[in-house]
PDB file of the backbone (N, CA, C, O) and the ligand in Angstrom, with CONECT records:
HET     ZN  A 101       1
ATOM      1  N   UNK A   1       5.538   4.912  11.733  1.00  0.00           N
ATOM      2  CA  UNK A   1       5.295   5.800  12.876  1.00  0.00           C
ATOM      3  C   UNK A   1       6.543   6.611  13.177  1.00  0.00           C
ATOM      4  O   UNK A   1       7.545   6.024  13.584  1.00  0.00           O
ATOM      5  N   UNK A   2       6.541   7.857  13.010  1.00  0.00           N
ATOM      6  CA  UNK A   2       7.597   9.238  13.250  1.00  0.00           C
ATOM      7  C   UNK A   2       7.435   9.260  15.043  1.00  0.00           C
ATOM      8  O   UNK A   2       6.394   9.692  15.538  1.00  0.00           O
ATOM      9  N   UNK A   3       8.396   8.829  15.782  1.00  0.00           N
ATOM     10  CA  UNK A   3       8.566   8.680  16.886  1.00  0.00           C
ATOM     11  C   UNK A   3      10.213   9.096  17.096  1.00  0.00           C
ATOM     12  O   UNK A   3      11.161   8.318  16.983  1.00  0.00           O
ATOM     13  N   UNK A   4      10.290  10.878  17.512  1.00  0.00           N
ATOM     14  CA  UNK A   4      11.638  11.306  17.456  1.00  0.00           C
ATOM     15  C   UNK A   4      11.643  10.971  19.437  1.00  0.00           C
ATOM     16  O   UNK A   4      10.809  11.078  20.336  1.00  0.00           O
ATOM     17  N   UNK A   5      13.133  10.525  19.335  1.00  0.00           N
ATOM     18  CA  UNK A   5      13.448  10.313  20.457  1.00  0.00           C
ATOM     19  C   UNK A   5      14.001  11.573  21.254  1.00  0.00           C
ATOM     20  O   UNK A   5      15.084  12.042  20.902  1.00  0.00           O
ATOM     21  N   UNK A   6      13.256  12.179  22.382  1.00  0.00           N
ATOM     22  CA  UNK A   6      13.264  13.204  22.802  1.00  0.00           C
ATOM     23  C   UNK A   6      14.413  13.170  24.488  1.00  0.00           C
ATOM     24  O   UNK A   6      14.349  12.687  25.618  1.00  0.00           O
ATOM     25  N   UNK A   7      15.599  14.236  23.454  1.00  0.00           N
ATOM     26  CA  UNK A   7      16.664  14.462  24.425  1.00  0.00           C
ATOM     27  C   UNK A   7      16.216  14.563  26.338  1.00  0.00           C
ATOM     28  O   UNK A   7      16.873  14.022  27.227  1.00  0.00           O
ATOM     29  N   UNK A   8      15.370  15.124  26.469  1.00  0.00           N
ATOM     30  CA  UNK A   8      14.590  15.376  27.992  1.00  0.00           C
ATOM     31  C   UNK A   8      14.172  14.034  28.609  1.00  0.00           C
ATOM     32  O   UNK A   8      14.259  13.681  29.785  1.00  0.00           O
ATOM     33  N   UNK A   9      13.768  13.466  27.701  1.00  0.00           N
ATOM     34  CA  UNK A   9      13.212  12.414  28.573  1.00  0.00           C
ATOM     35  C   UNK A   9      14.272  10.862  28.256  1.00  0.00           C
ATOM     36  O   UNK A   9      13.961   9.766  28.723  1.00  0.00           O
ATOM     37  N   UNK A  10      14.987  10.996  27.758  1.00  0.00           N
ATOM     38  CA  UNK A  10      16.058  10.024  27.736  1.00  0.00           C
ATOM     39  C   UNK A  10      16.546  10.047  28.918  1.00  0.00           C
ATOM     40  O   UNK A  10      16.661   8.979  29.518  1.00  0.00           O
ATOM     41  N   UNK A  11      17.027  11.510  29.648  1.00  0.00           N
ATOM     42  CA  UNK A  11      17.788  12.019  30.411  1.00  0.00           C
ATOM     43  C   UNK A  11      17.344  11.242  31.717  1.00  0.00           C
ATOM     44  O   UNK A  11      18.000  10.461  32.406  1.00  0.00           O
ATOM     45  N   UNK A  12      15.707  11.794  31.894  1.00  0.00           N
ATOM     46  CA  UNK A  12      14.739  11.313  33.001  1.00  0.00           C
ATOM     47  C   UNK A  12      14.659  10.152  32.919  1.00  0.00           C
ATOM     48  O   UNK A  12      14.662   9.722  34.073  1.00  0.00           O
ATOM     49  N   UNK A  13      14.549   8.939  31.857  1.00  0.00           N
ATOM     50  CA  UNK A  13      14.552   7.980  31.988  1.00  0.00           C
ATOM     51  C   UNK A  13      15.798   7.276  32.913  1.00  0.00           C
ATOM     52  O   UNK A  13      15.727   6.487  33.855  1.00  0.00           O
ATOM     53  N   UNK A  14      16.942   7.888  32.256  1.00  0.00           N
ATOM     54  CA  UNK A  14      18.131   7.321  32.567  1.00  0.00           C
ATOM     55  C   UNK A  14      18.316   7.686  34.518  1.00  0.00           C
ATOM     56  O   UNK A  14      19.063   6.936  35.148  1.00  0.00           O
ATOM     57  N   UNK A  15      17.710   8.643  35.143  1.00  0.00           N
ATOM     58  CA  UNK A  15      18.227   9.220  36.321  1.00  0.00           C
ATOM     59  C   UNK A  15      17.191   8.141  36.993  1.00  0.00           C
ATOM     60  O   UNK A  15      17.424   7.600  38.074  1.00  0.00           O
ATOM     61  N   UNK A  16      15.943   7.887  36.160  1.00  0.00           N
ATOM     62  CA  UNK A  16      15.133   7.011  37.098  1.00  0.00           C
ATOM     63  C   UNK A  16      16.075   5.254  37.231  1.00  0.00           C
ATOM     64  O   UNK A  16      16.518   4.632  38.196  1.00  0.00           O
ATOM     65  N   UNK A  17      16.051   5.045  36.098  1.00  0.00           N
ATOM     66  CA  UNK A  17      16.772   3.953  36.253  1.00  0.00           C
ATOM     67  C   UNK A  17      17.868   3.726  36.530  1.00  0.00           C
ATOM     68  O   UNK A  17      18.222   2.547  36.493  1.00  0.00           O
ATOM     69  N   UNK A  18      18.797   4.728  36.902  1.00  0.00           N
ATOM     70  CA  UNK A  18      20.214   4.846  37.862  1.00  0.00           C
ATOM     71  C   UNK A  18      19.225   5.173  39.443  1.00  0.00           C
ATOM     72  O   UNK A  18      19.923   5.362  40.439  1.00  0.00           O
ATOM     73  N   UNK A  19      18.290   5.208  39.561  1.00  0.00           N
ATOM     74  CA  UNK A  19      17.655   5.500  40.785  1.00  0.00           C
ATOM     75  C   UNK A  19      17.944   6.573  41.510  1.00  0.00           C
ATOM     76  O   UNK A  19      17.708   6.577  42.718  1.00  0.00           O
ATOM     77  N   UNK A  20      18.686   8.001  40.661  1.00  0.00           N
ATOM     78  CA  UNK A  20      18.844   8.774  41.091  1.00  0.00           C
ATOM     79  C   UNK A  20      17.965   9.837  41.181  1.00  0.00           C
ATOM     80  O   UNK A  20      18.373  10.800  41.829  1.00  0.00           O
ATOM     81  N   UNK A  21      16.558   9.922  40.560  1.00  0.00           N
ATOM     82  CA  UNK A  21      15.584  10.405  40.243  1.00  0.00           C
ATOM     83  C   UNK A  21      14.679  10.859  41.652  1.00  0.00           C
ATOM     84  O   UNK A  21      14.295  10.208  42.624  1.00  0.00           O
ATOM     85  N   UNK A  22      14.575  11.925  41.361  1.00  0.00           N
ATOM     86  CA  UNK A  22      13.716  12.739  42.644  1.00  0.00           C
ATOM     87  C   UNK A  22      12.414  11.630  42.751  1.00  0.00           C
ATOM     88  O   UNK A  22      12.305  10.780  41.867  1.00  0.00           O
ATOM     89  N   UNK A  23      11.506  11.679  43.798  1.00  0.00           N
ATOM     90  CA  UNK A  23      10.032  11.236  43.755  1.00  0.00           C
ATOM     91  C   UNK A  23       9.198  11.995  42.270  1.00  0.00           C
ATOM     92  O   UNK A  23       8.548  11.492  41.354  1.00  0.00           O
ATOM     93  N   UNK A  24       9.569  13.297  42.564  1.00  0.00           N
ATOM     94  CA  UNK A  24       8.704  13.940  41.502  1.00  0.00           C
ATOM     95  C   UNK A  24       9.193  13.888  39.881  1.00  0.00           C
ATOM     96  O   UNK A  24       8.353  14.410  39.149  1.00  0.00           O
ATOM     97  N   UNK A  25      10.350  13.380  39.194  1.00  0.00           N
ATOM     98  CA  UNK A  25      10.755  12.968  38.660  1.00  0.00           C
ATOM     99  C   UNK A  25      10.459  11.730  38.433  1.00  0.00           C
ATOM    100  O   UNK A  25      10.226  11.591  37.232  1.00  0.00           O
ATOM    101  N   UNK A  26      10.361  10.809  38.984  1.00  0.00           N
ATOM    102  CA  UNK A  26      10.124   9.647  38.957  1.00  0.00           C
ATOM    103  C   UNK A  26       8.324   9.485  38.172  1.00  0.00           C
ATOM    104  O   UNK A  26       7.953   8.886  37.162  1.00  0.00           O
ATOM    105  N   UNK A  27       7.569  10.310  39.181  1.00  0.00           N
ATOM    106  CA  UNK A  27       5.897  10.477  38.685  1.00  0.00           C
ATOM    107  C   UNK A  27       6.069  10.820  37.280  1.00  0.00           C
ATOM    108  O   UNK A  27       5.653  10.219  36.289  1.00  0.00           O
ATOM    109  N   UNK A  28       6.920  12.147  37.387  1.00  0.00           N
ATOM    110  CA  UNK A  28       7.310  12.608  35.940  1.00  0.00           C
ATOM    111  C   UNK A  28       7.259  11.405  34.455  1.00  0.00           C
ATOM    112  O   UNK A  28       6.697  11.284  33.367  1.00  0.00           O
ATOM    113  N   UNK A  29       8.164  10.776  35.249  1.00  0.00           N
ATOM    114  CA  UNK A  29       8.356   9.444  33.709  1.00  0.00           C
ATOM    115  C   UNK A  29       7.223   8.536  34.054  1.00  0.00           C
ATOM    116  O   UNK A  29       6.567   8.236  33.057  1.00  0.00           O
ATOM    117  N   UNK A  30       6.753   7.951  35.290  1.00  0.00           N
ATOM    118  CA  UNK A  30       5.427   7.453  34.887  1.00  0.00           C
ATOM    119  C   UNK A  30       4.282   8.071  34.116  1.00  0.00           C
ATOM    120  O   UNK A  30       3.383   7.432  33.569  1.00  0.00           O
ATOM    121  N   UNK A  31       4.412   9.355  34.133  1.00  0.00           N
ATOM    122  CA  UNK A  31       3.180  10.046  33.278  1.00  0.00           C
ATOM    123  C   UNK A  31       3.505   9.724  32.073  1.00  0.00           C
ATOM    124  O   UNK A  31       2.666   9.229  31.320  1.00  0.00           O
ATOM    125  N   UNK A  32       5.045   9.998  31.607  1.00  0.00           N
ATOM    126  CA  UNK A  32       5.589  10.458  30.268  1.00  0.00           C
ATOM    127  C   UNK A  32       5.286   8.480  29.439  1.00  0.00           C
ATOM    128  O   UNK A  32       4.901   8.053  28.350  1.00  0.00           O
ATOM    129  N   UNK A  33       5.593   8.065  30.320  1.00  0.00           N
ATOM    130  CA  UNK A  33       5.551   6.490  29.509  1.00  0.00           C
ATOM    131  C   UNK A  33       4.324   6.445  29.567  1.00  0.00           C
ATOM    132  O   UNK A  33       4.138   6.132  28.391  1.00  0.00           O
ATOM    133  N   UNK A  34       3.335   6.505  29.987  1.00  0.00           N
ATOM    134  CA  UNK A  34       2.016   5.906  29.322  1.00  0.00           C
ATOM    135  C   UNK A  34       1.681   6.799  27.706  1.00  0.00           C
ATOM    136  O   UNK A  34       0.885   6.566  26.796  1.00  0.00           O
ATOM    137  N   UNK A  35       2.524   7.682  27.882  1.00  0.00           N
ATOM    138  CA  UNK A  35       2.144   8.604  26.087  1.00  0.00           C
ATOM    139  C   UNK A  35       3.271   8.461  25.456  1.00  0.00           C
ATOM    140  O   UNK A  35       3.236   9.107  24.409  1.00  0.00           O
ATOM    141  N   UNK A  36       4.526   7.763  25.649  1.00  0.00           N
ATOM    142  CA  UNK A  36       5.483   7.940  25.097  1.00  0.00           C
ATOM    143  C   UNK A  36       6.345   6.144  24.627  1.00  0.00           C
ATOM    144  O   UNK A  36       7.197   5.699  25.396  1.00  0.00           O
ATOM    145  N   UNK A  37       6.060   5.569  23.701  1.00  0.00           N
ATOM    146  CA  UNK A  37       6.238   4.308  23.457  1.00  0.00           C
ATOM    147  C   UNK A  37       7.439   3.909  23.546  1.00  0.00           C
ATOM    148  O   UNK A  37       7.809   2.943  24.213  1.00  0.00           O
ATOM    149  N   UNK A  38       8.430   4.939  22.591  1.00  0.00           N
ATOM    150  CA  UNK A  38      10.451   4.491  22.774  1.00  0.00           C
ATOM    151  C   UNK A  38      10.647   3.985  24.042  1.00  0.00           C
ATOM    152  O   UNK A  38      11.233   2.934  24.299  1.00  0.00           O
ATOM    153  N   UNK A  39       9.879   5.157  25.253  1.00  0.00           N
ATOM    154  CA  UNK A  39      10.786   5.614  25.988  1.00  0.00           C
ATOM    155  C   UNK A  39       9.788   4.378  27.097  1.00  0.00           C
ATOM    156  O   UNK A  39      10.162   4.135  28.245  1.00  0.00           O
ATOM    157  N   UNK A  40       8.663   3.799  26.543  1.00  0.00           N
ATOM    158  CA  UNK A  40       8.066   2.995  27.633  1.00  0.00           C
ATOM    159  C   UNK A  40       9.057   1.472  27.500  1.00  0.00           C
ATOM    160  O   UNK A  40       9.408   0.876  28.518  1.00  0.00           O
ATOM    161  N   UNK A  41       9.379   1.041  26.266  1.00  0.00           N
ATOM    162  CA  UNK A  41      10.321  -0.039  25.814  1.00  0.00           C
ATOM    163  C   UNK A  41      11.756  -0.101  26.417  1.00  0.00           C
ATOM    164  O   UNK A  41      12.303  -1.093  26.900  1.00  0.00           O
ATOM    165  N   UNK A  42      12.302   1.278  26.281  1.00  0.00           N
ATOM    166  CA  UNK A  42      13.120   1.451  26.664  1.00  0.00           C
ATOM    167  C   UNK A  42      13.226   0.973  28.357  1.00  0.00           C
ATOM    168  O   UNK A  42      14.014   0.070  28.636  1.00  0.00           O
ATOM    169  N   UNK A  43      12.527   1.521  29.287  1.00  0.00           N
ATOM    170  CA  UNK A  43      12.185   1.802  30.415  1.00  0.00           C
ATOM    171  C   UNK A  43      11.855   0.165  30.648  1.00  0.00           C
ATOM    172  O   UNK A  43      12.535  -0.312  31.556  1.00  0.00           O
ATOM    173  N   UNK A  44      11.228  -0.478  30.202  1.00  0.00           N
ATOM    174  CA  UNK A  44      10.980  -2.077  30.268  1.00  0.00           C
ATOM    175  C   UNK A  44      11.625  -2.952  30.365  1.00  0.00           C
ATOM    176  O   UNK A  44      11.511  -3.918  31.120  1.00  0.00           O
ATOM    177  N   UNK A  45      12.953  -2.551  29.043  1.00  0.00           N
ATOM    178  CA  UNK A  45      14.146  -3.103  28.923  1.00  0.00           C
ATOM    179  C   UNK A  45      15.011  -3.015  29.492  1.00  0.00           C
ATOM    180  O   UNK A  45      15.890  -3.833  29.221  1.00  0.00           O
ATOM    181  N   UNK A  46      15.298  -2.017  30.589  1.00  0.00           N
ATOM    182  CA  UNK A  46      16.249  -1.848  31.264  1.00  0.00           C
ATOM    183  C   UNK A  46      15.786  -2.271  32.547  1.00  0.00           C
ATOM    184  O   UNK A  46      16.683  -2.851  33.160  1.00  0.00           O
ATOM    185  N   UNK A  47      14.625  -2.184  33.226  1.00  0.00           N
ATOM    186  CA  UNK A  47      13.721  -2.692  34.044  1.00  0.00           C
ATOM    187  C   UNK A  47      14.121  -4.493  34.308  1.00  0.00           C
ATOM    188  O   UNK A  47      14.652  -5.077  35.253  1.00  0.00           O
ATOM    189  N   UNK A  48      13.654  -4.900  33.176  1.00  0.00           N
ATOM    190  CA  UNK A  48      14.074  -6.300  32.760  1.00  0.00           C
ATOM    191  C   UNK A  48      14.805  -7.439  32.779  1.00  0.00           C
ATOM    192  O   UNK A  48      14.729  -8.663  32.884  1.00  0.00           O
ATOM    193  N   UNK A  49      15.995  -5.969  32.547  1.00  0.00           N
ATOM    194  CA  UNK A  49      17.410  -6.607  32.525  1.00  0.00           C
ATOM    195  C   UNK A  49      17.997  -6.293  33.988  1.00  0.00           C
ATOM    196  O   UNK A  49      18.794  -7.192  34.259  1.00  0.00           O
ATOM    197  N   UNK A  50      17.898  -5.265  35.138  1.00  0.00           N
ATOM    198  CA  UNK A  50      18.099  -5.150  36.188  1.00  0.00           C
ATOM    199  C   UNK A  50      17.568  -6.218  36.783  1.00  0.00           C
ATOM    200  O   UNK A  50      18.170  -7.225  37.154  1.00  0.00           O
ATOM    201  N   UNK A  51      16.209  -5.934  36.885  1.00  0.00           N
ATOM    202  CA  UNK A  51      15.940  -7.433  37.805  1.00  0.00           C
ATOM    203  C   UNK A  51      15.901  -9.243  37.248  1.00  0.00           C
ATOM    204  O   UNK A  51      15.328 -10.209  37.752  1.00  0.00           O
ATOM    205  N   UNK A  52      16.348  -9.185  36.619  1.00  0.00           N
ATOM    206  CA  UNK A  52      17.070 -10.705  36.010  1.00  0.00           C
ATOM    207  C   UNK A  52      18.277 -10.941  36.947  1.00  0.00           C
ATOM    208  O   UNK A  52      18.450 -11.807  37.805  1.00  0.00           O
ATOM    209  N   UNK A  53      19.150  -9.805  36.489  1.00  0.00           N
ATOM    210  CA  UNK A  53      20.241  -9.803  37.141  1.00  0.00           C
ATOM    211  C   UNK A  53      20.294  -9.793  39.016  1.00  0.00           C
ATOM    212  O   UNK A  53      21.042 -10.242  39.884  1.00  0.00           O
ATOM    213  N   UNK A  54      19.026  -9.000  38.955  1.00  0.00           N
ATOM    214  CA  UNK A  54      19.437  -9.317  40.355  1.00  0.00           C
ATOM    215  C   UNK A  54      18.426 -10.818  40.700  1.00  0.00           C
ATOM    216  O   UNK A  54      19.159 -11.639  41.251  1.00  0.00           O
ATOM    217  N   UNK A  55      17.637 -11.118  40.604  1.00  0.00           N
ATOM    218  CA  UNK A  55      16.895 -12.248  40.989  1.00  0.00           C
ATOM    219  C   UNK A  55      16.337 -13.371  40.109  1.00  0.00           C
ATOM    220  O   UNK A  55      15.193 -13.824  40.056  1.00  0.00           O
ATOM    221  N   UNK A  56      17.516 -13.722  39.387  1.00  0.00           N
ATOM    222  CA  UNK A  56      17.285 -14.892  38.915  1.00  0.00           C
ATOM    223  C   UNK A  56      15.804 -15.369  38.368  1.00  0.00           C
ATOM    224  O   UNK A  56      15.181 -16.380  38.693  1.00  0.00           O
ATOM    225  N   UNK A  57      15.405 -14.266  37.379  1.00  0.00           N
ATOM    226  CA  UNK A  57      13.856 -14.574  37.042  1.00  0.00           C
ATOM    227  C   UNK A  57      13.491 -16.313  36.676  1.00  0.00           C
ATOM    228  O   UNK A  57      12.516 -16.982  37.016  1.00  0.00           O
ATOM    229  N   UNK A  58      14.554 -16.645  35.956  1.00  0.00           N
ATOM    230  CA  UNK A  58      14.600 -17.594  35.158  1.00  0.00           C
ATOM    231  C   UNK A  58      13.449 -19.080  36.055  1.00  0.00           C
ATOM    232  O   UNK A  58      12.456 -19.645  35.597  1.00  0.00           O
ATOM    233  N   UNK A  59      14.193 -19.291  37.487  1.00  0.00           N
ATOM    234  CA  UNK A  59      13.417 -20.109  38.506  1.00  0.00           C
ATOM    235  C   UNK A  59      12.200 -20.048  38.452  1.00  0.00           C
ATOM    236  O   UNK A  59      11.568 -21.007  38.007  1.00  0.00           O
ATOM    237  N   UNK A  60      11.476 -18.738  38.958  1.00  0.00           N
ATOM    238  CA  UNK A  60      10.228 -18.425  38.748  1.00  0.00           C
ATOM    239  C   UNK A  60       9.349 -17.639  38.240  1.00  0.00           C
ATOM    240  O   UNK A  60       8.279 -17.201  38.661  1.00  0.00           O
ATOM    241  N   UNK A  61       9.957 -17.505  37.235  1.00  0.00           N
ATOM    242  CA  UNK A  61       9.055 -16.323  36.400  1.00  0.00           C
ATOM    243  C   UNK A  61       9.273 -16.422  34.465  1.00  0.00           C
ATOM    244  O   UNK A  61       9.766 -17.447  33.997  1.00  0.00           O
ATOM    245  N   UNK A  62       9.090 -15.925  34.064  1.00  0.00           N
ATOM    246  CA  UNK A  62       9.722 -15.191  32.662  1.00  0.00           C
ATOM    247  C   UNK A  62       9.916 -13.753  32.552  1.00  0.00           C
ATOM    248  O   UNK A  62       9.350 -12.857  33.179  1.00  0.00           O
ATOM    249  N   UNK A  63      10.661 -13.692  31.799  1.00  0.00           N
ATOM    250  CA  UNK A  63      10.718 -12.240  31.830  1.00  0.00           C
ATOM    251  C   UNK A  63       9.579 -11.494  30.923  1.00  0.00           C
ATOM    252  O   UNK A  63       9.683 -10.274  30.799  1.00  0.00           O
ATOM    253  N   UNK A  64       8.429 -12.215  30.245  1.00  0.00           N
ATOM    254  CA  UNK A  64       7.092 -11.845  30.423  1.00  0.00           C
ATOM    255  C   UNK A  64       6.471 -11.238  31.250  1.00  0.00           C
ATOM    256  O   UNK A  64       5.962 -10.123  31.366  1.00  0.00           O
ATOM    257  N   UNK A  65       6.637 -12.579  32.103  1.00  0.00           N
ATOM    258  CA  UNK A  65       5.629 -11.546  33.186  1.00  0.00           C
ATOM    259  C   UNK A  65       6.008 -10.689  33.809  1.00  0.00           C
ATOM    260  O   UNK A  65       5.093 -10.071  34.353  1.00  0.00           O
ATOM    261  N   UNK A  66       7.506 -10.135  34.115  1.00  0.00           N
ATOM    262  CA  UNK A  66       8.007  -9.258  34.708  1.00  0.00           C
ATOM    263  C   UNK A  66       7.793  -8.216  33.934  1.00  0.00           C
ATOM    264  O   UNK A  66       7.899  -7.124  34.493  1.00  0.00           O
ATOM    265  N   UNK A  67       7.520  -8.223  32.792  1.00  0.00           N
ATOM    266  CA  UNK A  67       6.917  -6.896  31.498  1.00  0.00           C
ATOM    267  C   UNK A  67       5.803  -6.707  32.224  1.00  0.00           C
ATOM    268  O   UNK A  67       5.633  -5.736  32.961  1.00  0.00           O
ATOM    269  N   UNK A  68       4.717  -7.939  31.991  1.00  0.00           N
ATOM    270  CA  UNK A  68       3.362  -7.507  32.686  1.00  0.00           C
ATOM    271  C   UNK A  68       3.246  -6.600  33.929  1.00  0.00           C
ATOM    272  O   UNK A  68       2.650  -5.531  34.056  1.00  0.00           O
ATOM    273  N   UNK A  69       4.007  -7.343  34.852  1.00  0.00           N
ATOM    274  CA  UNK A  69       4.024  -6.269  36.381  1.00  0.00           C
ATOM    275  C   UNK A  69       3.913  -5.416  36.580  1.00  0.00           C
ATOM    276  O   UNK A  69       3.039  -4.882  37.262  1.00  0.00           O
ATOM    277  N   UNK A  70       5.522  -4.615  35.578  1.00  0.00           N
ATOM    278  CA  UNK A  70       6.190  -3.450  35.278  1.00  0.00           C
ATOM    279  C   UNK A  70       5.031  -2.661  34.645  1.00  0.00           C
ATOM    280  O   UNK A  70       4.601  -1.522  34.828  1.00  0.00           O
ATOM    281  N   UNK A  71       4.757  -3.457  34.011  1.00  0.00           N
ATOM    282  CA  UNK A  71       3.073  -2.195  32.768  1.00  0.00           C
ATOM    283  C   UNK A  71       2.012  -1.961  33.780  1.00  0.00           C
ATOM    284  O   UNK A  71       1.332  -0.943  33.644  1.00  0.00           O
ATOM    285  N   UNK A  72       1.712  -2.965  35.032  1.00  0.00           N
ATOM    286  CA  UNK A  72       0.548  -2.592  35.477  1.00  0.00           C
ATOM    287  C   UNK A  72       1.277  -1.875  36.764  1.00  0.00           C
ATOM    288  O   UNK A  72       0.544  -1.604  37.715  1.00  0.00           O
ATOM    289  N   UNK A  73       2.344  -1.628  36.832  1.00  0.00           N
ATOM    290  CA  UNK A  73       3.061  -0.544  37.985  1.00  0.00           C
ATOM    291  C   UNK A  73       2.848   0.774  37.329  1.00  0.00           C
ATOM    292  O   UNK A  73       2.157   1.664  37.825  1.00  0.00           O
ATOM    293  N   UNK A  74       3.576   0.873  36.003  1.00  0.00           N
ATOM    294  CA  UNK A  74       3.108   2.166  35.149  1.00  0.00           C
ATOM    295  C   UNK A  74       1.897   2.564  35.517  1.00  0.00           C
ATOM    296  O   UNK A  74       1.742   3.541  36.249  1.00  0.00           O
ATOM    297  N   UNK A  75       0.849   1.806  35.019  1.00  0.00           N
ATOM    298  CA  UNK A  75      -0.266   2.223  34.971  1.00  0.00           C
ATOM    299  C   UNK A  75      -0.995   2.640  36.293  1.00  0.00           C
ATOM    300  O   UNK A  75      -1.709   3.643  36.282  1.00  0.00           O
ATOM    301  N   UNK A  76      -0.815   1.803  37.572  1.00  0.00           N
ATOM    302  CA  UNK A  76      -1.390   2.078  38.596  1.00  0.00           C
ATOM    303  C   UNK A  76      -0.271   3.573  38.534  1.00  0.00           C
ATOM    304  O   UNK A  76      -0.782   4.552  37.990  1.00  0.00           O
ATOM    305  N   UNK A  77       0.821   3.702  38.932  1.00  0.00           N
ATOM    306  CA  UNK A  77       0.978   4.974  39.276  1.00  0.00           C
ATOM    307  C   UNK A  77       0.640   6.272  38.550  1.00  0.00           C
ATOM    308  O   UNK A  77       0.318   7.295  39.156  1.00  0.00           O
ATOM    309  N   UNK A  78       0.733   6.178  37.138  1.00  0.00           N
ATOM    310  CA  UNK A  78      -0.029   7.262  36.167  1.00  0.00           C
ATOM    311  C   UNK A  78      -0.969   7.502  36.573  1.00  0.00           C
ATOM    312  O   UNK A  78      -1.207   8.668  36.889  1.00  0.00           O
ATOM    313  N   UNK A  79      -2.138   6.250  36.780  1.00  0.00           N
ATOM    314  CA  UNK A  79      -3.482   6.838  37.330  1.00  0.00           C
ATOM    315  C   UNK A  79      -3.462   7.618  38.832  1.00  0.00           C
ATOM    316  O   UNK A  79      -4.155   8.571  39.188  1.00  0.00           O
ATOM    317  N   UNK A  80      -2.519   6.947  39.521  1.00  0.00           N
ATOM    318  CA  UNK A  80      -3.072   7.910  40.593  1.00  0.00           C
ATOM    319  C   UNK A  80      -2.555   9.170  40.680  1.00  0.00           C
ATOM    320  O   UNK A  80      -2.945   9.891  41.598  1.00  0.00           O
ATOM    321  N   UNK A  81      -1.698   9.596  39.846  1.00  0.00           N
ATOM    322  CA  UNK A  81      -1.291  11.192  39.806  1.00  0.00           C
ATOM    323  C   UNK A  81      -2.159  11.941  39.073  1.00  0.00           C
ATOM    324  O   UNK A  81      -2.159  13.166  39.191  1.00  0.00           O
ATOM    325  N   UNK A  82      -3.085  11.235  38.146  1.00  0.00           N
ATOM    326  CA  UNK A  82      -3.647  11.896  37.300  1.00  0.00           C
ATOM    327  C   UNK A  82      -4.708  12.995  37.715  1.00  0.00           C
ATOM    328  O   UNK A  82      -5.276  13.663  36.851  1.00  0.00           O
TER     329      UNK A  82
HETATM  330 ZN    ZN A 101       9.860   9.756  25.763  1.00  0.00          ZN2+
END
């Protein structure tokens, strides 16, 4: 699978997950990750690793299910902009 990693949305990824990302920016990369796989992994992984760090998943969770969450946050918000 030819999956070029696209300079624009690295960018957006990165401003969302520094949380510097406008609201509309933010919708922006929820749209872009439900069509865009690097950048949904990417976005997961850094997701992942923030909140580990901050809350000790390990006690009650896995970091499974914190994937799961995160995918059905994607998804609820994609859909409702759609
Ligand atoms: Zn992308």
């Amino acid at each position: 699978m030819e999956v070029e990693q696209n300079q624009a949305c690295t960018e957006l990824l990165q401003l969302v997950i520094d949380g510097q990302a406008t609201k509309e920016q933010h919708q922006e990369l929820m749209k872009h990750l439900e069509e865009c796989e690097s950048c949904r992994e990417e976005y997961l992984l850094s997701k992942v690793i923030k909140e580990s760090l901050k809350s000790h998943v390990k006690a009650n969770g896995t970091p499974k299910d914190l994937v799961n969450s995160i995918q059905n946050k994607i998804s609820d918000t994609a859909a409702s902009i759609k």
